[in-house]
C-alpha positions, 0 to 999 in steps of 0.5 A: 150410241144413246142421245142425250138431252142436256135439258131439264124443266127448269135448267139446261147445260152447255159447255163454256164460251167466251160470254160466260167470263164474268160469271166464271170471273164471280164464282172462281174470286168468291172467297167461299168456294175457295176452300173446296176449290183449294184456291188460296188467290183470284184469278185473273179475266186474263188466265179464265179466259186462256182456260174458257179457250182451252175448254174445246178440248175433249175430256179424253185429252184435258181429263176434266170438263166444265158445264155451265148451268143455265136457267130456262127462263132467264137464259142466264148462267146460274152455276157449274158442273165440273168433271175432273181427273177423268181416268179411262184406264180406270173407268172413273171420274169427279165431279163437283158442281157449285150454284153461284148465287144463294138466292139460286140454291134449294130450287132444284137446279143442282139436282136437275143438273146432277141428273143430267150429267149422271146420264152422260157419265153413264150413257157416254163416257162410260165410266164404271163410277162417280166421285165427290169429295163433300166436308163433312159439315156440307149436309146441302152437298151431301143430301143433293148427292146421297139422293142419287146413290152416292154412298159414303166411302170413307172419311179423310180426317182434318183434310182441308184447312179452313181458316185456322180449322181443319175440317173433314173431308168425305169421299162419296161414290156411285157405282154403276151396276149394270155396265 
């Protein structure tokens, strides 16, 4: 098996511990990630720290995977990548990745991250392709991710409700040629 490196330049990856409850306290009761995460109340310290001790799980078992993003310099978290509905039978996986912090976003972090994560999708899960569902509005989202071949499958119409609005929901995929 080819080894891998969860580090970038600028940002490396880990999975969850115990230390990362209060970024993941931040971004999970941030109401403006709450309609891609379909998230309609806060979250509890209490149930995010039962779901950081279950985050030891192998993906073949829990079928989703939760990567912290950490800056080199500052060693802080600054964001995650999740890996989600991880279907073995069908050789496929999500994946969705948030920068918490705005100050942090468009300095290259999530496409770093990307890039790593793509490889151990491809190197190590062996999965045949990658999903994303992006709103249609999200041009950030969906550049950071066209940027790496994902195509536009199709378009669900007034999928998620925002507010008093339904929006479009666009599912992109990657699919790996070559395995």
């Amino acid at each position: 098996m080819e080894s891998i490196n969860f580090k970038g330049e600028q940002v490396f990856l880990r999975l969850l511990e115990p230390t990362d409850l209060p970024v993941l306290h931040q971004v999970e009761n941030n109401p403006e990630f709450w309609t891609i995460s379909q998230t309609v109340q806060p979250f509890t310290q209490y149930t995010l720290s039962q779901y950081i001790a279950q985050a030891h799980q192998d993906i073949y078992e829990s079928k989703q995977q939760r990567w912290v993003i950490c800056n080199h310099l500052s060693q802080c978290a600054i964001g995650f990548i999740d890996l989600f509905d991880f279907d073995v039978r069908n050789s496929r996986v999500g994946m969705g990745i948030v920068i918490a912090k705005k100050e942090n976003r468009n300095q290259g972090y999530a496409t770093e991250a990307l890039r790593i994560l793509i490889d151990y999708c491809k190197k190590h899960l062996y999965v045949r392709q990658i999903f994303v569902n992006i709103l249609t509005d999200n041009t950030a989202s969906i550049q950071l991710f066209s940027k790496f071949g994902f195509e536009l499958a199709g378009v669900k119409k007034q999928w998620i409700r925002q507010g008093m609005q339904f929006k479009d929901e666009a599912l992109y995929q990657l699919i790996f040629k070559d395995l």
